[in-house]
C-alpha positions in Angstrom: 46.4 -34.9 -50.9 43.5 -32.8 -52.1 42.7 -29.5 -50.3 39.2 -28.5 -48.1 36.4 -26.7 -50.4 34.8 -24.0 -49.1 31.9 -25.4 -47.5 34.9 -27.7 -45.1 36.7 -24.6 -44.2 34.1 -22.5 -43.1 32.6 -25.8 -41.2 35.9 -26.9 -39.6 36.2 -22.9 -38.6 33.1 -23.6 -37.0 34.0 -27.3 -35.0 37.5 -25.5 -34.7 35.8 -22.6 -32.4 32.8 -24.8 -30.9 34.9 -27.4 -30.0 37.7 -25.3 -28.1 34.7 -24.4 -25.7 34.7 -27.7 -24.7 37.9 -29.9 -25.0 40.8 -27.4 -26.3 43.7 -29.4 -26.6 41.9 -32.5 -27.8 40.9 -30.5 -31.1 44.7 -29.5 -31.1 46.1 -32.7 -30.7 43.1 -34.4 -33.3 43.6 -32.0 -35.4 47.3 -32.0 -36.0 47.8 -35.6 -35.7 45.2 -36.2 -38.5 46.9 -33.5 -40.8 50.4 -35.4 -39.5 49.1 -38.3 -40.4 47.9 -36.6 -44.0 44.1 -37.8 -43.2 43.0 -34.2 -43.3 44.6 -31.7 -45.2 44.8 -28.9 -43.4 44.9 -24.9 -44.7 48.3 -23.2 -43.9 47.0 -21.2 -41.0 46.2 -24.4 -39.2 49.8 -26.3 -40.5 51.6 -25.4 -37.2 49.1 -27.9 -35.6 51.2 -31.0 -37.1 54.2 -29.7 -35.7 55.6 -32.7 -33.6 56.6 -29.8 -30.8 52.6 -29.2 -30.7 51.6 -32.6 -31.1 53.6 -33.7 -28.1 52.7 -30.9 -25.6 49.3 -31.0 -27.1 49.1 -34.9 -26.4 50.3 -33.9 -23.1 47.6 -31.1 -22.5 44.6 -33.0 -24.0 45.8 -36.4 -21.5 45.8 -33.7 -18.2 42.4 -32.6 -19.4 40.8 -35.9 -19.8 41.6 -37.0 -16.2 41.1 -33.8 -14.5 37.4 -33.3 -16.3 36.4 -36.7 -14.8 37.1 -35.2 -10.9 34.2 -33.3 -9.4 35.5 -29.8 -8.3 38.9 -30.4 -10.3 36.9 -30.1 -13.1 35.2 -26.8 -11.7 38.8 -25.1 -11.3 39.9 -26.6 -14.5 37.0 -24.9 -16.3 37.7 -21.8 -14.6 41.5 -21.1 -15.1 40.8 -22.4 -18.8 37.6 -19.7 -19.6 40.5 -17.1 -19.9 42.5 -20.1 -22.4 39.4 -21.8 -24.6 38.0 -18.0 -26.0 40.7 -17.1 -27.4 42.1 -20.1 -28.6 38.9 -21.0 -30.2 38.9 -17.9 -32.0 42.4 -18.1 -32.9 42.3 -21.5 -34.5 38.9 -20.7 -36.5 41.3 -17.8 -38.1 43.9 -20.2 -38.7 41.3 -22.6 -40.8 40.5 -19.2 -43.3 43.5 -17.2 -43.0 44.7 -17.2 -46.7 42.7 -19.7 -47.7 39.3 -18.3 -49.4 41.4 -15.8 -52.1 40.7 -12.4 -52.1 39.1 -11.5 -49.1 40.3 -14.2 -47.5 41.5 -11.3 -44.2 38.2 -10.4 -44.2 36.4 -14.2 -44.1 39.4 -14.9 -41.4 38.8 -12.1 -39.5 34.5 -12.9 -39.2 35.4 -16.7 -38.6 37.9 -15.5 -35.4 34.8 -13.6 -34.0 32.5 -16.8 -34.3 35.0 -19.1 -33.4 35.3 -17.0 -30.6 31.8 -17.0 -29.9 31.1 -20.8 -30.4 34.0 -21.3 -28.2 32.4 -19.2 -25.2 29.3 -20.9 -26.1 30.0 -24.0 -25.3 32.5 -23.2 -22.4 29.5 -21.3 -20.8 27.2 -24.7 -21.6 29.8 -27.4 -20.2 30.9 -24.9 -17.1 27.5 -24.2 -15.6 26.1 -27.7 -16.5 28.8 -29.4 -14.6 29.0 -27.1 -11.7 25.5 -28.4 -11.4 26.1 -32.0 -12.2 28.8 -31.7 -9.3 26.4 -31.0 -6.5 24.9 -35.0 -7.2 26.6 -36.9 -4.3 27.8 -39.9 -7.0 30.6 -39.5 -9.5 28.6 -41.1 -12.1 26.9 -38.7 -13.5 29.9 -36.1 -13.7 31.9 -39.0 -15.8 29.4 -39.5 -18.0 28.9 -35.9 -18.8 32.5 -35.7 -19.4 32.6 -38.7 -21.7 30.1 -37.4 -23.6 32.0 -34.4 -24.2 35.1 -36.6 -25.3 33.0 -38.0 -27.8 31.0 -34.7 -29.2 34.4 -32.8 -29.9 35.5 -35.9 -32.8 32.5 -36.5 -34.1 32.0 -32.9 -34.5 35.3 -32.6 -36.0 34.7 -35.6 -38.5 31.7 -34.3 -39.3 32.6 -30.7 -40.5 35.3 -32.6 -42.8 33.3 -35.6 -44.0 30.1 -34.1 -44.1 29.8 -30.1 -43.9 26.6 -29.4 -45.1 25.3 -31.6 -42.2 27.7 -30.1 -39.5 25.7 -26.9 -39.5 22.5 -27.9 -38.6 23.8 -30.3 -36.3 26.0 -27.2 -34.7 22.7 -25.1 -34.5 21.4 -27.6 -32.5 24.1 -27.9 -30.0 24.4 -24.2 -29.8 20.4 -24.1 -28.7 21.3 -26.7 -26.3 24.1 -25.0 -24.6 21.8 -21.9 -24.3 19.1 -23.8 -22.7 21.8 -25.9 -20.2 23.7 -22.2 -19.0 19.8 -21.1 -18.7 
């Protein structure tokens, strides 16, 4: 199993914190079960992820979400209780992907990706809360679900595409960040 270059760590830093903004414990659970799996390697601040303890309970988490994020107003408490979890967690796991992993200033790397993991993370929390407290006024649940479901599918593809393809993740993520700053506008 070969390990991430530079240009995948600092990407999957990047998914790692955008991504927790929108479905947390579906990048947990994706991303340990394809290190588990040996898919992805992952660095050693990320490791803990495969842990069958955290796959489970992440499993667990990421099923709870899925359901709740298709119920108008569940979905509006759920985003609310988790803008105090997603931040953080989206900062901490975008330290996990460079902590000891870049050499000699790897701290310091670590350290800049927890602040825009962080960031990313509110981001996109602030862009999927506000958006579907709107979408929730619609009288028909249609519109909410498909919101949701497109937010299943971003947080994979956004994942795969920091490993498979980083170069092309960044754009791509510069794009989505404009778009969640023109949705909580």
């Amino acid at each position: 199993m070969s390990s991430l270059d530079t240009a995948q760590l600092v990407a999957l830093a990047g998914a790692l914190g955008w991504a927790s903004g929108l479905r947390l414990y579906a990048v947990v659970f994706l991303v340990g079960a394809a290190g588990f799996m040996g898919w992805v390697p992952l660095p050693e601040g990320l490791q803990l992820l495969q842990n069958p303890a955290v796959l489970v309970g992440s499993f667990v988490l990421f099923a709870m979400e899925f359901v709740a994020d298709k119920i108008p107003g569940v979905d509006t408490l759920w985003d609310a209780v988790h803008t105090f979890i997603r931040i953080p967690a989206g900062a901490a796991l975008a330290f996990g992907a460079l902590n000891g992993a870049l050499g000699v200033d790897s701290n310091t790397w670590a350290l800049l990706a927890a602040l825009a993991g962080g960031t990313l993370a509110a981001t996109a929390h602030t862009a999927k809360a506000t958006t579907r407290a709107a979408v929730n006024t619609s009288p028909e649940p249609f519109s909410n679900i498909g919101l949701s479901l497109l937010g299943d599918a971003a947080v994979p593809a956004m994942l795969w595409l920091a490993y498979a393809h980083p170069l092309w993740f960044f754009p791509v993520l510069a794009v989505a960040v404009l778009l969640a700053l023109v949705l909580t506008v």
